[in-house]
N, C-alpha and C positions, 0 to 999 in steps of 0.2 A: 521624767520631765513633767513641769507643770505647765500646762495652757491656759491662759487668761481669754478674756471676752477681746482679743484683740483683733477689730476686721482684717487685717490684712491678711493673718495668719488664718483668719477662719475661709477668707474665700480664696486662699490656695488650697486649704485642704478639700473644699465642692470642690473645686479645679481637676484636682486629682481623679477624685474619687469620680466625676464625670468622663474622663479619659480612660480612666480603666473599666467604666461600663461598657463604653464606647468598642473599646480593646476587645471585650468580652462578647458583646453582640455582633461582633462585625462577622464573624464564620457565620453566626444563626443568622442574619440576614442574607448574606452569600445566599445559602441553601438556597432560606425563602426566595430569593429571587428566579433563582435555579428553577423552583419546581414549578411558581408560575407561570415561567417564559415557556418552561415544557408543556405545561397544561392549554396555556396560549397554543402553542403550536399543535397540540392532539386536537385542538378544539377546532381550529383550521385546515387543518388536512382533515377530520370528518365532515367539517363544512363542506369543502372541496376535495374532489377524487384525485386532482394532479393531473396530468399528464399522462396516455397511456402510447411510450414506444413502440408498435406490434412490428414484428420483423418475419417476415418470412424466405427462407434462406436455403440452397441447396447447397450451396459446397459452403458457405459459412462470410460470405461476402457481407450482404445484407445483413446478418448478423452483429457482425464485426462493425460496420457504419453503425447502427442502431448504440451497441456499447458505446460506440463515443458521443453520439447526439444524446443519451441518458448522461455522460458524462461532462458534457456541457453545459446542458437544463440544471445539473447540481453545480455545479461553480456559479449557478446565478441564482442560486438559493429557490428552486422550481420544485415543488416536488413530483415527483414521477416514478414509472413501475414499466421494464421492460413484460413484454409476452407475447409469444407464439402465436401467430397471426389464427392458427387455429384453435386457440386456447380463449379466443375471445368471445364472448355472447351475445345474445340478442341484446342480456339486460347492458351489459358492458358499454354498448354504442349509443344506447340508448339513456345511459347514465352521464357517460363523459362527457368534457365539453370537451376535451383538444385530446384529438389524437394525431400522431405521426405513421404513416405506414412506410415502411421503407421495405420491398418488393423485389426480389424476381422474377422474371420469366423462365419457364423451363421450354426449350424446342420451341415448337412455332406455338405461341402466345400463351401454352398450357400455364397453368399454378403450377407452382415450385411444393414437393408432396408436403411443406411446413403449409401450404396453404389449404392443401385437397379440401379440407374437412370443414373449415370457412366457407371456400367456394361452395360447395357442394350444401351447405344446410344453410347459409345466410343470403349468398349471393345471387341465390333462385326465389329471393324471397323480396316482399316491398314492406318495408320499415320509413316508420316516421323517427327525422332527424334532423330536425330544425337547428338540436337546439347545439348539434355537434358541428366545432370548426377543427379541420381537420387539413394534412397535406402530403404529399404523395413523395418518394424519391423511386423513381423504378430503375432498374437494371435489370440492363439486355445487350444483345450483339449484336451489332447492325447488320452481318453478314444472315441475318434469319429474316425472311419476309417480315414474320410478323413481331419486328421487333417491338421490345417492352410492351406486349399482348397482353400479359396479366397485369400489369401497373397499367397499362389505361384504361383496361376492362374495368379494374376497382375502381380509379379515379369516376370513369362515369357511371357508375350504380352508385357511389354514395350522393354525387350530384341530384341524379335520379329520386335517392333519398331526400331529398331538401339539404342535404349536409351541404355547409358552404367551408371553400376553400379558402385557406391562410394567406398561399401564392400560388403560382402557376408550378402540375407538375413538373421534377426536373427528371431527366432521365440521362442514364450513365450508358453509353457506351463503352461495354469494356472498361470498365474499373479508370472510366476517365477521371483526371485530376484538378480537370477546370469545373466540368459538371460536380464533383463532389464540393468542390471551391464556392460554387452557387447554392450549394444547398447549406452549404456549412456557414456563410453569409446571411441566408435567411434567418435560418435559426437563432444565429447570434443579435439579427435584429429584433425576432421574435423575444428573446428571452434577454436582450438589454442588457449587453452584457458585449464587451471584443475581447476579452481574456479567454480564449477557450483555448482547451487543452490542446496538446499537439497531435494534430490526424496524422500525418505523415507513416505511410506504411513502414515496417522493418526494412531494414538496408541489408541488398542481396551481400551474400558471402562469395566467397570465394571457395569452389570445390574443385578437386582434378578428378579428369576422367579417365577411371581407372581400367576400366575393363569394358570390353564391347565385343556381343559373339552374336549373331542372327542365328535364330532359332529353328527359323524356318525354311533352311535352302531348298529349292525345286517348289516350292507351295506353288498353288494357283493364284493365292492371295497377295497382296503387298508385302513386301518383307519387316519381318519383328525382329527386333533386337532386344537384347540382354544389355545394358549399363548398370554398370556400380560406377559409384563416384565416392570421392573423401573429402571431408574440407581439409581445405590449405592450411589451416589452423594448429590441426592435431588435435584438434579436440572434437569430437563426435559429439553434438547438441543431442536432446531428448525428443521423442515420439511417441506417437502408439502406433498402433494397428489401424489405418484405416486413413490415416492422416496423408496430407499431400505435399509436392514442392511445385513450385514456383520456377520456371526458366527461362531469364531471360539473353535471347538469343541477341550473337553482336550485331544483325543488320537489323536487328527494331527491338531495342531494347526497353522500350518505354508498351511493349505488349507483352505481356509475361505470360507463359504458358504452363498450364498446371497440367501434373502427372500422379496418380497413385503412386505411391510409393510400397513397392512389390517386396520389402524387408522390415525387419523390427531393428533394435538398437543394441540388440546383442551378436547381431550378424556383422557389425564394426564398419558397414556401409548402405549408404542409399541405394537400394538397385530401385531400376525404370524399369519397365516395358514399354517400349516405343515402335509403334506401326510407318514407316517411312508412306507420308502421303504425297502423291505423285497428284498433279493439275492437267487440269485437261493437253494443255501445250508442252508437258513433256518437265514441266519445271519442281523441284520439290516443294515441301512444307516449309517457312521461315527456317521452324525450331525444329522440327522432326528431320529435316534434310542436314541442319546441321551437326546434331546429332547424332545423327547414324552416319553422316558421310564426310563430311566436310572435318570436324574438330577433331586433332590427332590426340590418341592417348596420350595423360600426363599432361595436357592441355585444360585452360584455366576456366571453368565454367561456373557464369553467373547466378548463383542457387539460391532459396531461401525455402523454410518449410512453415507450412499452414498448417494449425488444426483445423480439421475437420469431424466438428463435433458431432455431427449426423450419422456419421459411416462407424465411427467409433463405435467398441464392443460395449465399454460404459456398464450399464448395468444388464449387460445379456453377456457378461463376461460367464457367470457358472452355469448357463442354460445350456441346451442344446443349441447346433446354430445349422441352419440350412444355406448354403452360400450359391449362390444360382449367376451363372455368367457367361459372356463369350468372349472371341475374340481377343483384344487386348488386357479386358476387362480382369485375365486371371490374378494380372497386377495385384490388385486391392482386395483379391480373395487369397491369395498367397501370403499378404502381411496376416491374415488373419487365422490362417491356420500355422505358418508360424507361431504368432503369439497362443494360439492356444495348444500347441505341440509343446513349447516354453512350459506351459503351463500344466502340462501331461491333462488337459482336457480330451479327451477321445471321440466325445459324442457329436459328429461333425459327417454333415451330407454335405458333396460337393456336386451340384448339375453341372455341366459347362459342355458349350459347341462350340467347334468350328468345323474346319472344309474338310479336311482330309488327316486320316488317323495317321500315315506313314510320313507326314512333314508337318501337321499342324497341332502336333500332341506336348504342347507346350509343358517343361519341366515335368516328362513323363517321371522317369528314375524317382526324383522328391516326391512325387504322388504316389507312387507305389510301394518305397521307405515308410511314406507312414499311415500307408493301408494295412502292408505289412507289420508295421511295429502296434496298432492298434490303436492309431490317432488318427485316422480317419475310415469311420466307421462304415461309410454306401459311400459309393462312386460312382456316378453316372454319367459316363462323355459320348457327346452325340456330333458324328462326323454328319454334316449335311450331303458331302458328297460322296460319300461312301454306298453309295446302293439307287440304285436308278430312280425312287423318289425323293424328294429331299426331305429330308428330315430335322426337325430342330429342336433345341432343349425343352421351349416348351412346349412342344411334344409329347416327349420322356417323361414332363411333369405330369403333365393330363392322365399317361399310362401311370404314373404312380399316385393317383390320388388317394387312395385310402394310406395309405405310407406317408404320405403328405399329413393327414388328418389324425393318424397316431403322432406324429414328431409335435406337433400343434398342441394337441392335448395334453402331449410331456411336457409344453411349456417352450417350445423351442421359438428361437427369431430366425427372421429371413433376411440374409441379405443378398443384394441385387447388385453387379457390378456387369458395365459393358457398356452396347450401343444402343442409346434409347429409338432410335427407328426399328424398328422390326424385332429385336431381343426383349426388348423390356415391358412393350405395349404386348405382347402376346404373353411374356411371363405375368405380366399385370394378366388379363385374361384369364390364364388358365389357374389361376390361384383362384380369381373372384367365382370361376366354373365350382371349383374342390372346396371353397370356403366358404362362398358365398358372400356379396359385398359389404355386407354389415360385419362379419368378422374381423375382415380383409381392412376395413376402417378401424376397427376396434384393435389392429394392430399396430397401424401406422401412430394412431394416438396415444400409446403405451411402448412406442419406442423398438414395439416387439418387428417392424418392417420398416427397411433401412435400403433406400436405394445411393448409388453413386453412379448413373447413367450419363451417357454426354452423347 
């Protein structure tokens, strides 16, 4: 074909020939846009540190709020960084402009042990913090004097600090759903935003209850029981060792009661240990009375299960594990030597007391099976009443401290299950005695000391 000097034909052919440059730059443009928008945003987030979530969390409540409030702050395009209320520093607070604390109380007003190490090296301390705005969500139970004690202890030390407040703290009674409602509001004000994600906790299932034997007939103590349950389902959900459920009782259903869960998921059921707690005037516990007394086998009960990622074996799964308990408490040490019996782990110290060896020797038979078969290496059970002074576990630990101090050096974790009045504050003691308290911290912050006390 011949082409003449004809314009029409010549500015269709630029025509073309511009479209298909066009054609051809438009991916290399993409990119470039791409990589500035990214470098725009690297260059703003080290401008600004974000947001810092700190959670401090014993059974994994606070926690679990925390995840969604990071999960909110990013639907509104926020950036932000969950952490460990003791994982924070000096430079940290001192850096950030907004942080979130969202809080426990442990017992009467103590730090929840995700806090000890905070309290204990910033909180005895006076820091300048002007330049930090910051807000509080505490959780606690109002049945304890000094309810939400550790959430308003922090609230007024960062005050203290010059830190000013976002809004006014809110505090959660029992996993209430209006206070969570208020904070979940702020936030959304805060971060400009009413699309957030959905809080709403899991919806209980449906389990029967299958089996129920007391353990302890003639005790001096309140009576314990044995339940397994199944879901209604047929299908057995997933667990670990260490994790909890949730039960909510039919006369106050909107108060859910959490249990160790005293099986793993190859036993084909949830078993409880459940102590029936009796009231001054003769009446039982909501959940515990119904439970042990009131719900008949084969009868439908309101279930659901929590991790609880604190008690978890996690990364002390191939260690040695020292398991220290009483009481009810053998619950959450039972899933654990389970899973590691599964697991033909052997190297496993169990402390544990209660009243009396002839009625309070909770699943004697399975503790001696696998002394016996070689999965559980030292036993130590200490009847308090068994001999005219009284005696308790940590006791027995104090008498084995240099045994203590070998398992340590092998690398071994501690775990702590029971009643935090008198079990757990003297097992706290007599370790810091054997270890000494910088250890004893230098455990708890490596995951290596794991309590589940109530």
């Amino acid at each position: 074909m011949i082409w003449t000097n004809d314009p029409t034909r010549l500015m269709a052919v630029a025509g073309m020939g511009a479209a298909y440059a066009l054609v051809c730059l438009a991916p290399i443009l993409r990119v470039r846009r791409k990589r500035l928008a990214a470098e725009r945003a690297k260059a703003e987030a080290a401008a600004s540190p974000g947001w810092i979530i700190a959670h401090a969390s014993q059974t994994g409540n606070a926690e679990e709020l925390a995840q969604q409030t990071l999960a909110t702050l990013k639907l509104a395009g926020i950036p932000a960084r969950l952490a460990e209320l003791s994982e924070l520093t000096e430079q940290d607070l001192q850096s950030a402009e907004r942080i979130l604390f969202l809080v426990s109380t442990y017992g009467e007003g103590d730090a929840p042990d995700a806090a000890a190490a905070f309290s204990g090296r910033l909180m005895t301390s006076t820091l300048a913090l002007p330049q930090l705005h910051y807000a509080v969500l505490a959780l606690g139970d109002k049945s304890y004097a000094q309810y939400c004690g550790f959430g308003r202890a922090l609230d007024q030390w960062l005050q203290a600090q010059g830190a000013q407040s976002l809004f006014p703290r809110v505090e959660v009674d029992r996993s209430s759903a209006a206070a969570i409602a208020q904070w979940r509001q702020q936030l959304s004000h805060l971060a400009g935003t009413s699309d957030a994600p959905d809080w709403s906790a899991p919806a209980f299932d449906e389990w029967r209850l299958s089996e129920r034997v007391q353990l302890n007939a003639g005790s001096a103590g309140a009576p314990v029981y044995h339940l397994e349950l199944e879901p209604a389902s047929g299908t057995l959900p997933d667990w670990q060792s260490g994790d909890l459920v949730q039960v909510a009782a039919p006369a106050d259903p909107s108060r859910a009661r959490e249990y160790s869960i005293a099986s793993i998921p190859a036993d084909g059921r949830v078993h409880l240990l459940v102590r029936l707690h009796t009231h001054g005037d003769g009446s039982h516990g909501v959940a515990s009375g119904w439970l042990t007394q009131q719900a008949a086998l084969g009868q439908s009960v309101q279930l659901r299960l929590r991790a609880h990622k604190r008690f978890r074996l996690e990364g002390n799964a191939e260690r040695p594990l020292i398991l220290i308990g009483n009481g009810s408490g053998i619950a959450g040490l039972r899933g654990h030597l389970k899973a590691r019996a599964l697991a033909g782990q052997g190297r496993n110290w169990l402390l544990f007391g209660e009243r009396n060896a002839a009625h309070d020797y909770h699943y004697r038979a399975e503790l001696d099976g696998w002394q016996r078969d070689g999965l559980l290496e030292k036993l130590d059970m200490v009847f308090s009443r068994d001999q005219a002074e009284r005696r308790y576990v940590q006791d027995r630990l104090t008498e084995q401290a240099s045994t203590l101090r070998e398992w340590i050096a092998a690398g071994a974790a501690i775990y702590i299950c029971g009643s935090l009045e008198g079990m757990a504050a003297g097992v706290d003691a007599a370790l810091e005695l054997a270890l000494g308290r910088t250890q004893l911290d230098d455990l708890a912050a490596t995951g290596r000391y794991r309590r589940d006390v109530y």
